[in-house]
C-alpha positions as CSV (number, residue, x, y, z in Angstrom):
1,X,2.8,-16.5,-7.7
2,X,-0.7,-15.8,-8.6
3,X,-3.0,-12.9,-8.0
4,X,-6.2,-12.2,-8.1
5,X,-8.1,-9.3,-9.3
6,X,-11.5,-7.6,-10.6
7,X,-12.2,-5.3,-12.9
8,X,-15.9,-4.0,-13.5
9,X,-16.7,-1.8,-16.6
10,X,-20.4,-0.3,-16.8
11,X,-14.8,-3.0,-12.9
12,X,14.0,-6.5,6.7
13,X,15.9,-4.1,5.3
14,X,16.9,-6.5,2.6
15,X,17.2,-5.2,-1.0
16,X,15.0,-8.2,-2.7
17,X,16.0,-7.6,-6.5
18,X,18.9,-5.9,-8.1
19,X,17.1,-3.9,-10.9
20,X,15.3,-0.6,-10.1
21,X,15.9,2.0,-7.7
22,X,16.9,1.4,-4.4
23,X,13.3,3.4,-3.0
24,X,11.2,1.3,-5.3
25,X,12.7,-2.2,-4.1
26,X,13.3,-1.8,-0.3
27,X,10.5,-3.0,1.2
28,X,8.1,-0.6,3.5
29,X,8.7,-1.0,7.2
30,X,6.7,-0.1,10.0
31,X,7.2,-0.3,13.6
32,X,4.6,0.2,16.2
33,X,3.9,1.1,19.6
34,X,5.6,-1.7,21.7
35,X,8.2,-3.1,19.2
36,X,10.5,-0.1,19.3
37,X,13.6,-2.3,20.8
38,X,12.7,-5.5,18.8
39,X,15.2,-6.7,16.7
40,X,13.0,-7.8,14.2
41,X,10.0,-5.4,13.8
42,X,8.0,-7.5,10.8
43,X,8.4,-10.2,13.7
44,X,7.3,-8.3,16.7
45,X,4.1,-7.0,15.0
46,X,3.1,-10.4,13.5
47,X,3.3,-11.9,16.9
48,X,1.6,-8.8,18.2
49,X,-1.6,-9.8,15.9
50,X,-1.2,-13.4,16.2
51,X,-1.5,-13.2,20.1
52,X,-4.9,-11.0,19.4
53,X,-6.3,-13.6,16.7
54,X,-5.5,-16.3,19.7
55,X,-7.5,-14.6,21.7
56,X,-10.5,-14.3,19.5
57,X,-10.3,-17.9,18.2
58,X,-9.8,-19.5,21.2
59,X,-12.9,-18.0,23.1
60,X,-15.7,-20.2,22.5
61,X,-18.1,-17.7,22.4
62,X,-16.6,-16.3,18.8
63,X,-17.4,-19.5,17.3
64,X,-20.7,-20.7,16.1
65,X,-19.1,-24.2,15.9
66,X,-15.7,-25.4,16.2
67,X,-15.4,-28.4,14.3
68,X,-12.7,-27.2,11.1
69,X,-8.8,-29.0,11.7
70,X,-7.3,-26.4,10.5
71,X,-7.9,-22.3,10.1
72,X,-6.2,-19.5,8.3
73,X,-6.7,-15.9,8.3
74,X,-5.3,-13.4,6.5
75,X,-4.6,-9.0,7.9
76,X,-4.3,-6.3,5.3
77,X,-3.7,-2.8,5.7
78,X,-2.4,0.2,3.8
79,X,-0.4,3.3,5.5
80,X,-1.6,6.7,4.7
81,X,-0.6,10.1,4.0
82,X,-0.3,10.9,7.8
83,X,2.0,7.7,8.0
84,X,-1.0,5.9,9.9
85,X,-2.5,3.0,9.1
86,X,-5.5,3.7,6.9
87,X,-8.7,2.7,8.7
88,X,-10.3,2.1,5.7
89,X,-8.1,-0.3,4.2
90,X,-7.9,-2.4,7.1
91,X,-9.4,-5.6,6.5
92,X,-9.6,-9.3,7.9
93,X,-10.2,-12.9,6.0
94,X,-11.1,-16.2,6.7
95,X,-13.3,-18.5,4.7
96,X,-13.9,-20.3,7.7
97,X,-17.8,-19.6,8.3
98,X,-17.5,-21.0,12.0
99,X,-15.9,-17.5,13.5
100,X,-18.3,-14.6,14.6
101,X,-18.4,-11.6,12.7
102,X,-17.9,-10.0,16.1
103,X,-14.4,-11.6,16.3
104,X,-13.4,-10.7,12.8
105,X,-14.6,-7.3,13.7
106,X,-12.7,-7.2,16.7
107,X,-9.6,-8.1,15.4
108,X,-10.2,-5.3,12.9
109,X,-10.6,-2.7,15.4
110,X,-7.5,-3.9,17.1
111,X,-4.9,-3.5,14.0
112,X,-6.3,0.3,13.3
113,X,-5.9,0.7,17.2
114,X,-2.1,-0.5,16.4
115,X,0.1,3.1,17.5
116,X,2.6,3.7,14.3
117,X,5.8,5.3,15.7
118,X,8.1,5.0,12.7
119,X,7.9,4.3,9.0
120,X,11.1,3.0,7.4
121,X,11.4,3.4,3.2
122,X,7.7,4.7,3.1
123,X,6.5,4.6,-0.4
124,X,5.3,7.9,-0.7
125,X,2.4,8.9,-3.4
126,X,3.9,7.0,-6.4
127,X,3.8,3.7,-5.0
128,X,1.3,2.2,-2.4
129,X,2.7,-0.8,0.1
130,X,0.1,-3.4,0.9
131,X,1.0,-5.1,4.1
132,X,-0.4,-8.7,4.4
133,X,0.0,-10.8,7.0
134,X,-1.7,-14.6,7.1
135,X,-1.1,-16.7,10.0
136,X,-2.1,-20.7,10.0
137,X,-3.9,-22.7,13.4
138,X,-4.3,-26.1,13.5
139,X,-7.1,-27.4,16.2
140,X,-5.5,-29.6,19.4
141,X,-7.5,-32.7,19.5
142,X,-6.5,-32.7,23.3
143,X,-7.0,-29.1,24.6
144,X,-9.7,-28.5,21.6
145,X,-7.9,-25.1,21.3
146,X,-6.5,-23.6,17.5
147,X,-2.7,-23.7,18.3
148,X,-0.6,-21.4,15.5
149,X,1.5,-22.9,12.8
150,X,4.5,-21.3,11.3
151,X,5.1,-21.9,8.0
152,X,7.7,-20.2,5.4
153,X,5.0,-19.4,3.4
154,X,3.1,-17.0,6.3
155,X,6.9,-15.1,6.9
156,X,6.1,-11.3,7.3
157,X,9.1,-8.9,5.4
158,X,7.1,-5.7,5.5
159,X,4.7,-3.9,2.7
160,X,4.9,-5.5,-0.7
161,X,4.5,-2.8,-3.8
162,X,2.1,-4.0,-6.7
163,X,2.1,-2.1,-9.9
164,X,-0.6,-2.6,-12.5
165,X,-0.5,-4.2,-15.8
166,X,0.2,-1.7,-18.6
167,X,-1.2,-1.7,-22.2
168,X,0.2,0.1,-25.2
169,X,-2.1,2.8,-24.2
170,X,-1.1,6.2,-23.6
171,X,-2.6,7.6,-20.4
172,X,-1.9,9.5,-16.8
173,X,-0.4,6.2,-15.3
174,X,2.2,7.8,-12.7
175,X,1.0,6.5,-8.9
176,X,-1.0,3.7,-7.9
177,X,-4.3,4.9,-8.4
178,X,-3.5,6.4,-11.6
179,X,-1.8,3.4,-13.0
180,X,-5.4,1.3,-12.4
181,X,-7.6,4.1,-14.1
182,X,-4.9,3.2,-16.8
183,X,-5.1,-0.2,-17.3
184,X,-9.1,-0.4,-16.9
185,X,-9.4,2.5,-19.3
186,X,-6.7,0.3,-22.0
187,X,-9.3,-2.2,-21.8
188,X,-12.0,-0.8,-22.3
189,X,-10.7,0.9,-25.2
190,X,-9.4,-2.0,-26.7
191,X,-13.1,-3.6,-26.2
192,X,-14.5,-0.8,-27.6
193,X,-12.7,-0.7,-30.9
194,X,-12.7,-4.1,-31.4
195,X,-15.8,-5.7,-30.4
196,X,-17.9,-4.7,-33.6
197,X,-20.8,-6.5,-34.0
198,X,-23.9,-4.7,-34.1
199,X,-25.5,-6.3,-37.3
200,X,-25.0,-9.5,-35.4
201,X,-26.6,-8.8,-32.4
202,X,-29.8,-6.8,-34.2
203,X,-30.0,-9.8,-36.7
204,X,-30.1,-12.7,-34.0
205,X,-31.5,-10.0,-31.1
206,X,-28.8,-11.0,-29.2
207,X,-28.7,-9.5,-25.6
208,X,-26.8,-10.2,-21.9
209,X,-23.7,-10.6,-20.7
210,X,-20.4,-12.5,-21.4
211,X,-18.2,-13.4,-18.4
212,X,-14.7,-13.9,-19.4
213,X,-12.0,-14.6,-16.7
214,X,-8.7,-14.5,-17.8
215,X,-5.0,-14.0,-16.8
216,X,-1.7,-12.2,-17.6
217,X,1.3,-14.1,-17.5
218,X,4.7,-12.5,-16.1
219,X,5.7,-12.4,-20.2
220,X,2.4,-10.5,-20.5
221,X,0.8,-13.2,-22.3
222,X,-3.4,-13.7,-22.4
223,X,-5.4,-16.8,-22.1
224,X,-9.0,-16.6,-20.8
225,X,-9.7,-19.0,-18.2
226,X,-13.4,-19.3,-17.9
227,X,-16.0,-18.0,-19.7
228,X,-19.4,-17.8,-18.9
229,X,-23.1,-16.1,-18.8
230,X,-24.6,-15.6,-22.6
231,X,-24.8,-18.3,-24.3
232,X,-23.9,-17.3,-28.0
233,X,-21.1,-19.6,-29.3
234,X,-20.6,-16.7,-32.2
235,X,-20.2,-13.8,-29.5
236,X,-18.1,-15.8,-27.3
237,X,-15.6,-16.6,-29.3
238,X,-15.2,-13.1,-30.4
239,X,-14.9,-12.3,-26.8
240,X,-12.3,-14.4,-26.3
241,X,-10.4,-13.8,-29.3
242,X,-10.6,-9.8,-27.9
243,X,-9.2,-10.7,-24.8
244,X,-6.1,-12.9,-26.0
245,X,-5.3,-10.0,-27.8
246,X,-4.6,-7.2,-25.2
247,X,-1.6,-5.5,-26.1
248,X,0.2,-5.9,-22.7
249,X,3.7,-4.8,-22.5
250,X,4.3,-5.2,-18.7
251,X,2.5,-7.9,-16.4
252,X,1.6,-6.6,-12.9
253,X,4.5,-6.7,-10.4
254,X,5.2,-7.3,-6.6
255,X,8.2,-5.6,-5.9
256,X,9.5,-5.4,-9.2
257,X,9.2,-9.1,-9.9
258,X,7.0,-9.8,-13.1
259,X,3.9,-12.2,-11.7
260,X,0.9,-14.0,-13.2
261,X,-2.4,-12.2,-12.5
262,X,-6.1,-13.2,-13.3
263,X,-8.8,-10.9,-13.6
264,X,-12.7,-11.1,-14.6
265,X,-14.5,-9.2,-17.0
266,X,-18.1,-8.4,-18.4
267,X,-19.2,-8.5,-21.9
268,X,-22.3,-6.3,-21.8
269,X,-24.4,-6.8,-24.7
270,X,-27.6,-4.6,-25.7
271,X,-29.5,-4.7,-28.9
272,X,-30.1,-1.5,-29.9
């Protein structure tokens, strides 16, 4: 698995893993309004939001053109303190550039409407659960409607917990939020102490900005990707050689598992 991230400086009841604590690995549950007697709740509420995105899709007026074979979309939300779903976080995705931004919008509007009613294993202020449900339509040649495909891969088991990267940094890192100021502040220390080239840059009046993309493998190793902007073959390598050498010792996690992560960052340089 691969995630993606940004960083800016100037950046079913099932028990999925054995390690860790039984709060830290049960994933978050939530039922709402109209799936209190389900069996499955992840299932009730998926079909709950895949019945509204069938609405949206299929009415021609949402579409500026409906010529793609295939859609996806993807639902995120958060839960808040008051054990709602936070309006804020709520969020709907689709690169397809056919659909209305009214229809997006609606479908928004609909899932912080959603009535919470119960909360199983809520993750409390440590950890934060980041529900994400993606659903798949493929366009009927015959009834020229989006008709939804299930696939393993779009399967809804409740809110997955990420936890950041950490560095051999000492910092506040306890909760979500706190854990991020961590890690961004790790690396911007580490940039800071090591990227020591002032005499270079007066000398060769050297200014602008590296782009380095890079990723963290689940055994906390560094490559950079991509690497982009100024063009200073000197600077650039130093860059890189800065970035490969983070000193991560853990690699970013969903629910508990170690996974591989890529993040972008900026090399802003100013001559002085």
């Amino acid at each position: 698995m691969k995630i993606i991230n940004f960083l800016c400086f100037i950046v079913c009841f099932n028990i999925s893993y054995s390690q860790g604590s039984v709060e830290y690995f049960l994933k978050e549950q939530i039922i709402v309004s109209g799936c209190e007697s389900a069996i499955d709740s992840n299932k009730c509420l998926y079909e709950m939001l895949n019945e509204e995105l069938d609405r949206q899709i299929n009415d021609k007026k949402n579409f500026k053109r409906m010529s793609s074979d295939s859609l996806t979309i993807h639902i995120s939300f958060l839960i808040d303190d008051e054990n709602e779903i936070d309006d804020s976080s709520v969020q709907v995705f689709t690169k397809n550039k056919e659909i209305s931004t009214k229809s997006i919008r609606n479908v928004e509007e609909y899932v912080k409407n959603l009535s919470v009613q119960q909360i199983l294993n809520p993750k409390g202020s440590k950890f934060i659960a980041f529900h994400k449900l993606s659903y798949t339509y493929v366009l009927d040649s015959n009834t020229n409607k989006y008709m939804s495909q299930e696939e393993q891969s779009n399967i809804y088991t409740g809110g997955d917990v990420k936890e950041h990267p950490k560095l051999s940094f000492e910092c506040d890192s306890d909760g979500y939020y706190a854990s991020l100021e961590c890690f961004k502040k790790g690396v911007s220390k580490h940039i800071g102490d090591n990227f020591g080239y002032d005499d270079y840059i007066k000398k060769h009046n050297v200014q602008g900005t590296i782009y380095i993309a890079y990723s963290i493998s689940a055994n906390c190793k560094v490559k950079a990707l991509k690497i982009g902007g100024l063009e200073d073959d000197f600077l650039r390598e130093r860059a890189v050689a800065i970035i490969e050498s983070l000193p991560v010792t853990k690699a970013l996690t969903i629910n508990g598992e170690p996974v591989e992560t890529t993040y972008a960052i900026p090399f802003v340089i100013r001559n002085k």
